[in-house]
N, C-alpha and C positions, 0 to 999 in steps of 0.2 A: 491302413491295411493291417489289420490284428491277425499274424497269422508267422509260426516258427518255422524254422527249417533244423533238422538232426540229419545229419549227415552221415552215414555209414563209411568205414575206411578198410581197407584192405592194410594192415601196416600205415603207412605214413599217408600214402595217394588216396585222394580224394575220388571216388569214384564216379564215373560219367549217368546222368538221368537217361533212363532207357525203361522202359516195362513188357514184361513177355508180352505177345501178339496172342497167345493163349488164354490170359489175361482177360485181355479185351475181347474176344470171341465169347469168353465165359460173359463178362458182365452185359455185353450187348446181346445175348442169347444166342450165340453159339457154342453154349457149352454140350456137356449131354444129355442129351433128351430120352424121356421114358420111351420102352419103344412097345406096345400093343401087339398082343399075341395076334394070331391070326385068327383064332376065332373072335377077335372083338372088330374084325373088319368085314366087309365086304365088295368084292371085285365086279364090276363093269366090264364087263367084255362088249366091242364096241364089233358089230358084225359091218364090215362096208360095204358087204353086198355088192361087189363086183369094183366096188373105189380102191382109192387109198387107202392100204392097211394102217391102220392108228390103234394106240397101243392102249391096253387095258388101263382100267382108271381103279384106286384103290380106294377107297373113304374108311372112315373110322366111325363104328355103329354109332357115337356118340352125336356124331354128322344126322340132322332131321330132311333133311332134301337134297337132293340131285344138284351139285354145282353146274358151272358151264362146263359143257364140254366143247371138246373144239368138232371145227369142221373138216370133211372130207373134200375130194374130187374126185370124176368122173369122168374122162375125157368123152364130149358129143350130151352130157346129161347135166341135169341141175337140182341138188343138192335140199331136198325138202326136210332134213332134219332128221334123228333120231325117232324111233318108234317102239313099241313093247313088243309087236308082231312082225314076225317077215311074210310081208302081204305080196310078194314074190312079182309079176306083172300087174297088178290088182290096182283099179284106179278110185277105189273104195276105201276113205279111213277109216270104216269099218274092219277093213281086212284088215288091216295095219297096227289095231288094239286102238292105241292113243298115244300120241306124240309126247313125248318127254319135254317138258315144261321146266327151263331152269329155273331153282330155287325155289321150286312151288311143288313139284311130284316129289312124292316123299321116295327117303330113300328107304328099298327094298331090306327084307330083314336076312337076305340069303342074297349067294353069288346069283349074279344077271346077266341075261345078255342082250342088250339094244340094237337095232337094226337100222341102215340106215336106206333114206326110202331116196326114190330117184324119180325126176320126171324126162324124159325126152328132149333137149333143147332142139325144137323144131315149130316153125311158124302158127302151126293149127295149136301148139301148148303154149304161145308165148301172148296170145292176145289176154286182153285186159279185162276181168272177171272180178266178179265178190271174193270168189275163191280163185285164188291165183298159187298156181304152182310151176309155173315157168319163169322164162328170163326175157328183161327188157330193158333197154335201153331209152325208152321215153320216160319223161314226166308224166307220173300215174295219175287218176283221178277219179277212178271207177274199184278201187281193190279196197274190201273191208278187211277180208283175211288173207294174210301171204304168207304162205308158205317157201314162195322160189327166192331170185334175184331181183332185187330192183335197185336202179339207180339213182333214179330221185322219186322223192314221195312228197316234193314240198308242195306241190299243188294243191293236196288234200290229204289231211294226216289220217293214217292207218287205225284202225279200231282194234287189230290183234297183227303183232310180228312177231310168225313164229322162223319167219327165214332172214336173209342177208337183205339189208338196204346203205346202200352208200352213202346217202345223203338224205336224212329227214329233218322235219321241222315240228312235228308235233304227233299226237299219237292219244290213246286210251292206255295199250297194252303192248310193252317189248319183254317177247320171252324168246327173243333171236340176239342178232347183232346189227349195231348201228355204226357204222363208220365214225359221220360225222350228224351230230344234232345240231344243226344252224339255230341262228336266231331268230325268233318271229313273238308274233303277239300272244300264240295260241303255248301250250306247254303240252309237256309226255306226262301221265298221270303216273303210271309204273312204272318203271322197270326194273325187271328181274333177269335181262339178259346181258347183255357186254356192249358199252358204248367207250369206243376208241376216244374221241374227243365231244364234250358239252358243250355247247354253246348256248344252251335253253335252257330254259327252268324244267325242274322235275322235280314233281312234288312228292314221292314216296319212290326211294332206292333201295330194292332189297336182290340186287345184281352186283356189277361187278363198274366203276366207272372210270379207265384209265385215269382221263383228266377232267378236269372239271374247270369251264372257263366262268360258270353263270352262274346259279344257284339252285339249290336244291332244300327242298323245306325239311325235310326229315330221314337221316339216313341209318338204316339196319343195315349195311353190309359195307361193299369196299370201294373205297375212292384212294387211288392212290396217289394222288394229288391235286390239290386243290389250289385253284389260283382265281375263284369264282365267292361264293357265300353259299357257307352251308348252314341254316337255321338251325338244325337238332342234332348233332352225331352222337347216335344210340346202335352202336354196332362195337362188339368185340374185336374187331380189326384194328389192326395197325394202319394208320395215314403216315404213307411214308413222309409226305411233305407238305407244307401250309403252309404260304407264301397271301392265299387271301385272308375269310376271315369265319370265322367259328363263332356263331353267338352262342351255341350253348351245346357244352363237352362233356356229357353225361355216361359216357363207354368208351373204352377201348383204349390207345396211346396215338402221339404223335411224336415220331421220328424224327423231324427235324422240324418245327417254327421259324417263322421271320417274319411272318404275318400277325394277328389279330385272333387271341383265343379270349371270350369275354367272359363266360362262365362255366366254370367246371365245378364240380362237386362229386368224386367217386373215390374213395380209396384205392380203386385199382387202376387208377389214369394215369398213366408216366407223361412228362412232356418233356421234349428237350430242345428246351430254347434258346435261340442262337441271334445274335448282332440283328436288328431292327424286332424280335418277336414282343409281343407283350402278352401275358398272363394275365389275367383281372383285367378289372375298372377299376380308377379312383373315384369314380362318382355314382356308383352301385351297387346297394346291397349284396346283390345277389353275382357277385365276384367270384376270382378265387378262394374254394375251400375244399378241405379234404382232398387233398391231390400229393402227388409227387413231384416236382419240377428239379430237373439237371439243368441248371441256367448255365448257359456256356458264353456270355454277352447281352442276354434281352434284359427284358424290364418284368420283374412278379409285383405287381401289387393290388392290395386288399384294399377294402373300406371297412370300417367299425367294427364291428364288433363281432362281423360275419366269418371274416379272413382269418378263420382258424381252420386250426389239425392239418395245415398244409406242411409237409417237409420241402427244403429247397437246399439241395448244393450250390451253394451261392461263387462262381469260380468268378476270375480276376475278368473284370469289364461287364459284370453283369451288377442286378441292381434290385434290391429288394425292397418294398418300403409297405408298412401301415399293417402288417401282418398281427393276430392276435394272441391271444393264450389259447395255448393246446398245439401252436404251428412251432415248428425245431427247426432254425436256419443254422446250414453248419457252414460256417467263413470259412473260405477256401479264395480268398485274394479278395473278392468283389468287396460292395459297397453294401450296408444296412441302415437304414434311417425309418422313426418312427414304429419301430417294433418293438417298444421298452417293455410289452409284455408276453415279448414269443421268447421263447427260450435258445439262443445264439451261442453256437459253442464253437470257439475258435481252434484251428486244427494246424497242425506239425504238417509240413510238408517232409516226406522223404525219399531221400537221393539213394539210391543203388541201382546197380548193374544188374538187369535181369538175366544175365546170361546164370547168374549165383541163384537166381531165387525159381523152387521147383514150385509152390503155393502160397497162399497168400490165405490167411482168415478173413471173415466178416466184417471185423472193426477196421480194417483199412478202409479208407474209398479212394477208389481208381478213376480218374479222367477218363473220360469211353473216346476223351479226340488224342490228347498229347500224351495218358500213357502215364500222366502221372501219380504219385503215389502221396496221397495222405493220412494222418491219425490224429482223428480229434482230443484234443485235450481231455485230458483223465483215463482215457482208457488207453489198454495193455494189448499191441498188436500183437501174434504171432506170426512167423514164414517158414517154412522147410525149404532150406537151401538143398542143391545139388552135391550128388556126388562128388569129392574130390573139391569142394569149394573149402578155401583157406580159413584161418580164423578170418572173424570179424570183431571191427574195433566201432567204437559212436562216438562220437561229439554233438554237442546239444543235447545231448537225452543220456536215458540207461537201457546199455544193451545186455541179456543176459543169456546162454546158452544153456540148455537141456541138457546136464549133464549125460553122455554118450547116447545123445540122438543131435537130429540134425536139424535140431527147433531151434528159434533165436526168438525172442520177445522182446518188442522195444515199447 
C-alpha cells in the first residue's frame, strides 16, 4: 500500500479526521447550480378540470419533450390523461386536441396549459372496447387503446397505453403508467411512460423505469435501478444503482455499482464502484476505456491494449488491474497490478479538522463516502481556513501560509 499521510497540528495535538458535509455535497453534486432565467423555461399549467389540483410543471427549453407527468383524481370519474383541449363534456378526441404523449409530444415553445379529460365511472363506460376509456376490474382481452383504468391486461397485451394498468405482461406502446410488467414470453416494445416495477423484457426505454428486475435491450432514458440486464445504456441519466448487469455503458453515470458493468467507453461516464461491482472484462477487447471510475472496493479491469484514458480513484479494498497508456490510476490505499504502462500516482493522505477548513482546491481528492482528504504526490494543494482558526503546524509535509490571508498550501 504506496500511499503517505501529513498530518496537520494545531500546536502540539494531532487533529481528528473529519471533512465539511459541504464538501461532500459540492463533489457529489450538490454544490451550486446555474440557475436559467425565466425566459429560457417554460411552464405547464396542468388544468384538473374539476380533479385534484396538481401543481404547474416547469422544464427548461433545453428539454425536447414533455416528461411524465403525474396523475389526477376525481371522485365517481376515471382519469383518461392529459389533453391540448378542454373538450369540456365532449366524448370526441377530436374535441379534446390530442392527448399529451410522454416523452414523445414535443415540448411547447411558450407557457401551456394541459387539461385533464374525464370519463364517468359507471357501468354503460366500463365495458370492454377497442377504445376504452373507463375502469375495470376484469382481465381484459378485447382493448387495443386505453385510455382509462385497468387491472390486468395479462390476458392480451395492449397495442397503445395511454392510461393506468396495474398489472401487464406485454404490450406494443406504453405512453401511461404500468404498476407491475410481470413475466411472460411475449415483451413491451416501448415505452415512454412510468413503469413502477419490470419484470419483462423491453426492448426500447425512452420513459421513466423505477426498477428493473428483467432486461431491457436499449435504454435513452431513466432506470433508476437495476437488478435485471440492461443491453445498451445510452441515456444522459443517472442510475442510481446496479446491483445486475450493464453489457454496454455508453452515456450517463452510475451512482452506486455492485453488480456487472462490462463495457464502457465515454469521457463523460462517472462510476462509483463499490464491494462485489466489476468494471471491464479481463477477456475482452472491448472493456473498460475512457471513463472515470471512484473504486470504493470493486474490481476495474482492462484487457490489452484497449484499457486506456480511463482515470480511477483506486481507494483501500478496491482493485485495479491490466489498465493501459493514456489511463492515470491515483493510489489511494487499494491494490494495482499489471498496469506498468498507466501512469499510477501515489497520494498523501490528509488529516484535519473540517470545522478549520472554509474550501478546499482541485488538487485535493475527497472520498464522496468517509470524507477523506487526499493530495497526490507532486502537487501543491491549497485551503482557506476559517475565521478565527489558530496557526497551523505539518508533519510529514510542507505547510506554508499566505502571508495575511487565510490560505495554507500543503
Amino acid at each position: 500500500m504506496k500511499y503517505k499521510n501529513a498530518i496537520i497540528l494545531t500546536g502540539k495535538d494531532i487533529l481528528i479526521v473529519f471533512i465539511c458535509f459541504f464538501m461532500f455535497m459540492f463533489l457529489s453534486g450538490g454544490g451550486t447550480q446555474n440557475v436559467l432565467a425565466a425566459e429560457d423555461e417554460v411552464t405547464i399549467t396542468l388544468d384538473a378540470n374539476g380533479g385534484e389540483a396538481v401543481e404547474p410543471v416547469v422544464y427548461k427549453k433545453i428539454q425536447s419533450k414533455i416528461g411524465i407527468l403525474p396523475e389526477t383524481t376525481r371522485t365517481g370519474y376515471v382519469f383518461n390523461g392529459w389533453w391540448t383541449k378542454n373538450g369540456g363534456t365532449s366524448s370526441s378526441d377530436s374535441a379534446w386536441g390530442g392527448i399529451v404523449k410522454f416523452n414523445d409530444t414535443s415540448l411547447p415553445s411558450s407557457d401551456t396549459t394541459y387539461y385533464a379529460r374525464w370519463t364517468e365511472d359507471k357501468a354503460e363506460n366500463n365495458k370492454q372496447d377497442t377504445y376504452f376509456y373507463g375502469k375495470t376490474d376484469e382481465k381484459v382481452d378485447s382493448v387495443t387503446y386505453n385510455y382509462g383504468y385497468i387491472s390486468d391486461s395479462t390476458a392480451r397485451g395492449i397495442t397503445y397505453n395511454y392510461g393506468h394498468i396495474e398489472k401487464a405482461s406485454a404490450g406494443t406502446y406504453n405512453y401511461g403508467y404500468i404498476d407491475c410488467l410481470i413475466p411472460g414470453s411475449r415483451t413491451l416494445t416501448y415505452n415512454y411512460g412510468k413503469i413502477t416495477d419490470s419484470q419483462n423484457k423491453i426492448t426500447y426505454n425512452y420513459g421513466t423505469i423505477e426498477k428493473n428486475n428483467a432486461s431491457v435491450d436499449t435504454n435513452y432514458s431513466i432506470i433508476e435501478n437495476n437488478t435485471g440486464t440492461i443491453n445498451r445504456y445510452s441515456s444522459d441519466a443517472t442510475l442510481n444503482e446496479n446491483s445486475g448487469t450493464i453489457n454496454t455503458l455508453s452515456k450517463g453515470s452510475v451512482r452506486k455499482n455492485t453488480g456487472k458493468i462490462n463495457d464502457v467507453n465515454d469521457k463523460n461516464v462517472t462510476i462509483y464502484n463499490y464491494a462485489g461491482g466489476t468494471v471491464g472484462k479481463s477477456n475482452d477487447a472491448w472493456g473498460v476505456r475512457a471513463c472515470t471510475v471512484w473504486n470504493m472496493g470493486g474490481i476495474v479491469q482492462g484487457y490489452s491494449s484497449y484499457a486506456d484514458n480511463v482515470k480511477v480513484y483506486n481507494f483501500e479494498g478496491g482493485t485495479v488491474s491490466n489498465l493501459r497508456k493514456g489511463s492515470v490510476i491515483y493510489n489511494l490505499g487499494g491494490t494495482v497490478t499489471d498496469s506498468s504502462t498507466a501512469q499510477v500516482i501515489n497520494c498523501y493522505k490528509v488529516n484535519i479538522n473540517s470545522s478549520f477548513v472554509e474550501t478546499w482546491n482541485n488538487k485535493f481528492i475527497i472520498n464522496p463516502d468517509t470524507g477523506e482528504v487526499w493530495l497526490p504526490e507532486g502537487e501543491t494543494g491549497t485551503f482557506t481556513v476559517k475565521d478565527g482558526t489558530p496557526q497551523l503546524y505539518v508533519t510529514g509535509a510542507t505547510l506554508t501560509k499566505q502571508s495575511d490571508t487565510a490560505i495554507y498550501a500543503v
